[in-house]
TIMI-2910 file (N, C-alpha, C, CB; in pm, 1 decimal, decimal comma, always signed):
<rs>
+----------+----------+----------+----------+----------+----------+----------+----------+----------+----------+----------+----------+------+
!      n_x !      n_y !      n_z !     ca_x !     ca_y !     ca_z !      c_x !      c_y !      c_z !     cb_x !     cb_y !     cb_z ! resn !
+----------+----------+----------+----------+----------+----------+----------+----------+----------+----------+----------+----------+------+
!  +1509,0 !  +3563,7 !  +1009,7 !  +1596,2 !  +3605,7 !   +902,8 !  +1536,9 !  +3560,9 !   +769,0 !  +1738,5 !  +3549,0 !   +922,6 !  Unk !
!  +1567,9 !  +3655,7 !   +656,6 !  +1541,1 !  +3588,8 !   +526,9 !  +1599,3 !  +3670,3 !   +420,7 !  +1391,4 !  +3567,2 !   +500,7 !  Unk !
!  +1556,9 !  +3703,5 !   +326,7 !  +1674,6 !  +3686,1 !   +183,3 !  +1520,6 !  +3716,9 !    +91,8 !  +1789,6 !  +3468,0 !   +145,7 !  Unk !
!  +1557,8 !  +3901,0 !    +34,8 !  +1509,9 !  +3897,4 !    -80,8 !  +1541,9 !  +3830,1 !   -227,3 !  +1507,9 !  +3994,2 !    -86,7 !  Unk !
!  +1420,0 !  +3794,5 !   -309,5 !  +1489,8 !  +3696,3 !   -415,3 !  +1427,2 !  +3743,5 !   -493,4 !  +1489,4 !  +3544,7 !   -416,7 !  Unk !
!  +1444,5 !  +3813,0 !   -638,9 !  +1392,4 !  +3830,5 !   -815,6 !  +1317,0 !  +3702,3 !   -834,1 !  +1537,6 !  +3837,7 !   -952,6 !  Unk !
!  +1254,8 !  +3664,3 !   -893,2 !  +1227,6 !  +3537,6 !   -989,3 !  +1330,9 !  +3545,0 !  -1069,9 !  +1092,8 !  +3532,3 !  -1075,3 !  Unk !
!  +1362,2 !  +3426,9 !  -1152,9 !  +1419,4 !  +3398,1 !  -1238,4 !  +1382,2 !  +3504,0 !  -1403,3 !  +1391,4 !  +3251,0 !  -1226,8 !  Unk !
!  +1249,7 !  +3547,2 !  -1416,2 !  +1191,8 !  +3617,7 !  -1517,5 !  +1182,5 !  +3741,3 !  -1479,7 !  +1075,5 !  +3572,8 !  -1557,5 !  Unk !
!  +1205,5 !  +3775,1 !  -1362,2 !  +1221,9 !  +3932,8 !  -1330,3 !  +1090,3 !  +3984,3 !  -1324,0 !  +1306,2 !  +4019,5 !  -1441,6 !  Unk !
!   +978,9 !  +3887,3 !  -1263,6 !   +843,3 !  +3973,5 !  -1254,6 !   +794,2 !  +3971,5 !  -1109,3 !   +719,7 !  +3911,3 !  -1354,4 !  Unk !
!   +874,1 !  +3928,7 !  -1030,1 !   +848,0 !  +3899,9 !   -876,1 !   +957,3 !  +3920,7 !   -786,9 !   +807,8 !  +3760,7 !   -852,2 !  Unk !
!   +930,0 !  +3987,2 !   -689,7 !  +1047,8 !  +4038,3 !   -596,8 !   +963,0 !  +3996,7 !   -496,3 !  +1108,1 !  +4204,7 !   -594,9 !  Unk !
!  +1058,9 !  +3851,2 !   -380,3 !   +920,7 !  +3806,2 !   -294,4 !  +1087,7 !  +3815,7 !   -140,2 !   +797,1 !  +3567,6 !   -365,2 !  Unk !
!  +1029,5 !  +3827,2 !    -10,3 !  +1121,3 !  +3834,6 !   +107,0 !  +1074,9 !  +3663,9 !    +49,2 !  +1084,5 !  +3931,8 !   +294,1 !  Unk !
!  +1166,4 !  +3578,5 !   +115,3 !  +1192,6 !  +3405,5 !   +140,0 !  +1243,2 !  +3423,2 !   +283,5 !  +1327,2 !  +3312,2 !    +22,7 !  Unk !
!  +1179,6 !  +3327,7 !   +337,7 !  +1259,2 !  +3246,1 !   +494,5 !  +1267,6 !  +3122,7 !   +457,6 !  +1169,6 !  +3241,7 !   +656,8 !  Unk !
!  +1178,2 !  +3048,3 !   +358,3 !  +1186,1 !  +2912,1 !   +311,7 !  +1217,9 !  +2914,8 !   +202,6 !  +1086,0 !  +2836,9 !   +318,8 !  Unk !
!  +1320,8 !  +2839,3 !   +114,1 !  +1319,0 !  +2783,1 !    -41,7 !  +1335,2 !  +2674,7 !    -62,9 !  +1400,7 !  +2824,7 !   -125,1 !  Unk !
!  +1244,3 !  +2590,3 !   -132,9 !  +1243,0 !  +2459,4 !   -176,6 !  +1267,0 !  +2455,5 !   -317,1 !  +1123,0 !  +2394,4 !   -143,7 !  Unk !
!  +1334,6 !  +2308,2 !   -336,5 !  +1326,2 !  +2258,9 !   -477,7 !  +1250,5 !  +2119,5 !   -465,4 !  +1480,6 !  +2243,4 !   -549,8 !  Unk !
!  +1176,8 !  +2169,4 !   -590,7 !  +1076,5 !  +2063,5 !   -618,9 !  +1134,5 !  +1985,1 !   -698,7 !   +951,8 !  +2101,9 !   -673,5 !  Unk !
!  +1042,8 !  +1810,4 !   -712,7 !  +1093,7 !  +1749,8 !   -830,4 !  +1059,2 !  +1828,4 !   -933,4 !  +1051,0 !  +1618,7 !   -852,7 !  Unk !
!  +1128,8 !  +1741,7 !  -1110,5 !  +1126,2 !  +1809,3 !  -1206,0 !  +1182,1 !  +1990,5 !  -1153,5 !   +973,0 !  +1780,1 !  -1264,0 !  Unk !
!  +1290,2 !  +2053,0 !  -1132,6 !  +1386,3 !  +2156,4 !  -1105,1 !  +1286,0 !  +2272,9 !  -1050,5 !  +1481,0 !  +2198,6 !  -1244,6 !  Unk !
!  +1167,8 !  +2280,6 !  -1021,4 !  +1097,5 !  +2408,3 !   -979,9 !  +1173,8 !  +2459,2 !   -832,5 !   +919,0 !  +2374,6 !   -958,4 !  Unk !
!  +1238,8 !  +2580,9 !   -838,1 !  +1234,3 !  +2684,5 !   -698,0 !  +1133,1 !  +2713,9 !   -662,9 !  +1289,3 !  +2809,2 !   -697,9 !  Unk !
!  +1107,0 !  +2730,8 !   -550,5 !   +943,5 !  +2836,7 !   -452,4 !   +997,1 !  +2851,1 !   -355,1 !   +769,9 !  +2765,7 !   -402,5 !  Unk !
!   +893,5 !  +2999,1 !   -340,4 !   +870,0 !  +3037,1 !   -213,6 !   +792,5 !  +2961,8 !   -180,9 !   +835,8 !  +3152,2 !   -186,7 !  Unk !
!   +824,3 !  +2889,7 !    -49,7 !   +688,6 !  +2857,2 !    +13,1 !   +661,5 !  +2957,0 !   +116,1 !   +682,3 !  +2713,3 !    +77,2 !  Unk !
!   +516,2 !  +2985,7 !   +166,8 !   +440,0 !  +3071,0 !   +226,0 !   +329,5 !  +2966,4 !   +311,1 !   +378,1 !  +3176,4 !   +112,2 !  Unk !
!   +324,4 !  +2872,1 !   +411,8 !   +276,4 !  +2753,0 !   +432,3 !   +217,3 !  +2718,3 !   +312,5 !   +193,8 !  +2744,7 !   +540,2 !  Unk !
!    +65,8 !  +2675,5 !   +312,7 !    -29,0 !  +2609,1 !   +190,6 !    +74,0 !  +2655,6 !    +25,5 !   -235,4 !  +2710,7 !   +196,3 !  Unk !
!    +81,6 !  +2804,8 !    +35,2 !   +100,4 !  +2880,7 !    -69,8 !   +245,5 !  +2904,3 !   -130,2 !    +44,7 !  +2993,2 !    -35,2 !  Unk !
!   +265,9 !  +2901,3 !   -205,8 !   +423,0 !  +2945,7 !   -273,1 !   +417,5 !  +3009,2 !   -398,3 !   +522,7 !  +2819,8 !   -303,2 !  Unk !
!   +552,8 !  +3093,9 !   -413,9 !   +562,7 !  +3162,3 !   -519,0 !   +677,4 !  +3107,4 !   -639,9 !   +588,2 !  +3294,0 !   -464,4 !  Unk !
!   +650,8 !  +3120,6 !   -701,2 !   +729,5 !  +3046,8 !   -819,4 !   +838,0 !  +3089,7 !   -852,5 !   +671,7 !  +3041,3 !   -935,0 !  Unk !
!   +982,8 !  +3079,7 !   -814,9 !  +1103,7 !  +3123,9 !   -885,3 !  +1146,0 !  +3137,6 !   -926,8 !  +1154,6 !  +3129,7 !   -901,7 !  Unk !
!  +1176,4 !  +3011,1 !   -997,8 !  +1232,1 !  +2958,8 !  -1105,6 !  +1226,4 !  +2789,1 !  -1193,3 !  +1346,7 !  +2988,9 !  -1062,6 !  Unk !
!  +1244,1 !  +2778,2 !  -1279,7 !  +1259,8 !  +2647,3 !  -1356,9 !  +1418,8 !  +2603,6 !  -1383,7 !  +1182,0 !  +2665,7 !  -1503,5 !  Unk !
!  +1432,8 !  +2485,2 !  -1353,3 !  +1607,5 !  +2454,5 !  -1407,2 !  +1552,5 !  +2278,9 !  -1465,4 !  +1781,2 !  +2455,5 !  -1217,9 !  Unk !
!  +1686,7 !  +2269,6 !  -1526,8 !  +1604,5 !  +2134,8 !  -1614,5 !  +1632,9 !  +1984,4 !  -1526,2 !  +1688,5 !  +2111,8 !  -1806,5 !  Unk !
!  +1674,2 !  +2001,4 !  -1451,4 !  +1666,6 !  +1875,7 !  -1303,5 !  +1671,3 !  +1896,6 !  -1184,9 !  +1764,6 !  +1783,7 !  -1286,0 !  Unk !
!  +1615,3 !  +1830,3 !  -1113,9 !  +1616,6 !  +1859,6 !   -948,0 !  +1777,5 !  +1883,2 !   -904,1 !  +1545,7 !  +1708,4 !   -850,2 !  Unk !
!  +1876,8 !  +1836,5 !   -975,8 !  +1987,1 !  +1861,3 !   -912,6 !  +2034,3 !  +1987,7 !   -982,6 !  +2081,0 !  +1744,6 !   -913,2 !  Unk !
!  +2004,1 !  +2054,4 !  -1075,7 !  +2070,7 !  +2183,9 !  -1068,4 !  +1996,0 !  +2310,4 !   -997,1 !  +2100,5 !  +2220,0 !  -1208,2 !  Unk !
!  +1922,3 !  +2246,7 !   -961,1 !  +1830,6 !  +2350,3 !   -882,5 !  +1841,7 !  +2287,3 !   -724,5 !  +1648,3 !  +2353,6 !   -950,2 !  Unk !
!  +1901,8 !  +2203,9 !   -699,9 !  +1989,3 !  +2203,2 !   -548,3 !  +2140,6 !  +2291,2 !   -561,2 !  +2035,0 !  +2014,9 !   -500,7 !  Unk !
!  +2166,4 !  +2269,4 !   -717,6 !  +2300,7 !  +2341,2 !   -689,1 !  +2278,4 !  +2508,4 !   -670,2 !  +2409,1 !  +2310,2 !   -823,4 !  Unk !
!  +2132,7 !  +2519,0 !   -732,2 !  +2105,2 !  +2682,7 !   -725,5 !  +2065,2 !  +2714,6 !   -593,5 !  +1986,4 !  +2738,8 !   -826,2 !  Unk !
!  +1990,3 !  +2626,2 !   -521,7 !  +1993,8 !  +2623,4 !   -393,6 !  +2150,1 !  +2603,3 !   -289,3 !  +1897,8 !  +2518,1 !   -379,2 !  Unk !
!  +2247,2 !  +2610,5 !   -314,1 !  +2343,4 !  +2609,7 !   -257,0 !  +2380,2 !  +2765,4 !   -322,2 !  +2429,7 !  +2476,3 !   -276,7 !  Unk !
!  +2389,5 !  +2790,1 !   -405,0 !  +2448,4 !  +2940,1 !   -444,2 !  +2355,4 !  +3054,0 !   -375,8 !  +2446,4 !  +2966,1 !   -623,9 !  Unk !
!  +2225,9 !  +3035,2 !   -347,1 !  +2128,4 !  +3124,0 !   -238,1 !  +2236,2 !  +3085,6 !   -131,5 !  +1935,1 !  +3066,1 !   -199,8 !  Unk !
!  +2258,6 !  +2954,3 !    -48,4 !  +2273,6 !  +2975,9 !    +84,2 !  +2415,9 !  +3030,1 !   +103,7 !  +2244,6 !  +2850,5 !   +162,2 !  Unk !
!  +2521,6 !  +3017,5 !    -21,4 !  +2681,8 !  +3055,6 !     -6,3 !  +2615,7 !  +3271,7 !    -25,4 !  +2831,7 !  +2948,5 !   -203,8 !  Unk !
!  +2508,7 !  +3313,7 !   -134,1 !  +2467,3 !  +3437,8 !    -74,3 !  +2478,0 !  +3473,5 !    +18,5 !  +2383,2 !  +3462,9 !    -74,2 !  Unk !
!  +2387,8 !  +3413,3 !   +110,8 !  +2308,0 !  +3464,9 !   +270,6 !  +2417,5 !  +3453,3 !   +320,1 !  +2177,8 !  +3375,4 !   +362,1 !  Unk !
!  +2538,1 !  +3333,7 !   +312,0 !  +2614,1 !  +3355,0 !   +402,6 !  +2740,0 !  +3494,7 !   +388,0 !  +2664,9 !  +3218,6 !   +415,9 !  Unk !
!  +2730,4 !  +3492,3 !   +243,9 !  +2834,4 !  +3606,4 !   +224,1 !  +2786,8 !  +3751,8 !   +256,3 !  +2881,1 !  +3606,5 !    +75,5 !  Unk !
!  +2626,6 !  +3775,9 !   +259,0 !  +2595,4 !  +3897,2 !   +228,6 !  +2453,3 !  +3866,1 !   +380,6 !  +2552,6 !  +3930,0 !    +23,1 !  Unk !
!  +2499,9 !  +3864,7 !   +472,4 !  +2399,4 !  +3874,3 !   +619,8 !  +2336,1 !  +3973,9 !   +654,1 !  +2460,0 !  +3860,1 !   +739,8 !  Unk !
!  +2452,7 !  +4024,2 !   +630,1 !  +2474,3 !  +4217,2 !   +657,7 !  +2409,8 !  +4315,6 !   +582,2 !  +2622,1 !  +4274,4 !   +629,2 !  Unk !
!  +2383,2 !  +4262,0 !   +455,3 !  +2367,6 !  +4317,0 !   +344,8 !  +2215,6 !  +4376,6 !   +314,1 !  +2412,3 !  +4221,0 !   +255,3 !  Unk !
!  +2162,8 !  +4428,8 !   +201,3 !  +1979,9 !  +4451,4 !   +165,5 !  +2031,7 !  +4405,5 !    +26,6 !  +1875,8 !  +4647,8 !   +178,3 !  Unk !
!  +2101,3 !  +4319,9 !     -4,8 !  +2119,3 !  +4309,9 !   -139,7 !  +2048,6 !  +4181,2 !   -200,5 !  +2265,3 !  +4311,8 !   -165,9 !  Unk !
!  +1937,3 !  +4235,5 !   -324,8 !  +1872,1 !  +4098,6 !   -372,0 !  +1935,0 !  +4040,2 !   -430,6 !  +1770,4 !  +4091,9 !   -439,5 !  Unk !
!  +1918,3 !  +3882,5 !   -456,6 !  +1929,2 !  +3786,1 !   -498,8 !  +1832,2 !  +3749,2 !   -641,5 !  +1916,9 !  +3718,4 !   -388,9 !  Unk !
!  +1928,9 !  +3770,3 !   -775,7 !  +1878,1 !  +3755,8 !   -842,1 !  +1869,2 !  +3607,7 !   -906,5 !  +1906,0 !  +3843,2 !   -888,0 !  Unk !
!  +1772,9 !  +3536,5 !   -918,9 !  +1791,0 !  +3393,4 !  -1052,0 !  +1878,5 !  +3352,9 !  -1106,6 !  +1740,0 !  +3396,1 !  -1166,7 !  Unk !
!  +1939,6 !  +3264,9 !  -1095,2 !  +2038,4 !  +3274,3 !  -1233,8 !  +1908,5 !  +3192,6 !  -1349,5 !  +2237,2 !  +3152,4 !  -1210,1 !  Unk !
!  +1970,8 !  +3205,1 !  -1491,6 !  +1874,5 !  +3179,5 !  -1609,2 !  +1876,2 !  +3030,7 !  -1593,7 !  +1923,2 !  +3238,0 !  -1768,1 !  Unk !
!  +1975,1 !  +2978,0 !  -1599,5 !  +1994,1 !  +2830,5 !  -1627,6 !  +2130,4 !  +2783,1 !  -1547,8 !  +2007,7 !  +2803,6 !  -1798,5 !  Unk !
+----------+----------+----------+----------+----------+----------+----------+----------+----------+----------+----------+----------+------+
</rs>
């Protein structure tokens, strides 16, 4: 299973099975070695909270083909 996602800047439309938050607030795809860049938020904890609003997505929309866009901040 996985979950199309926008970047945050609207220049990347990537499928995710993995999303991490990095220290300092970075989202990625990770891809093993490789990842794609999501987004920026200005602390690791609002970018866990953005990571909880992906997984309350997936859970609302399973069924769905509907992407998941960034929020800005």
């Amino acid at each position: 299973m996985g979950i199309w996602i926008r970047s945050q800047d609207k220049t990347t439309l990537t499928f995710c099975r993995t999303v991490k938050a990095w220290q300092g607030g970075r989202i990625v795809n990770t891809l093993g070695k490789d990842y794609i860049h999501l987004g920026d938020y200005e602390t690791l904890d609002r970018a866990k909270e953005v990571l909880a609003i992906i997984a309350n997505f997936v859970e609302n929309n399973s069924n769905d083909r509907t992407v998941f866009q960034m929020p800005l901040n």
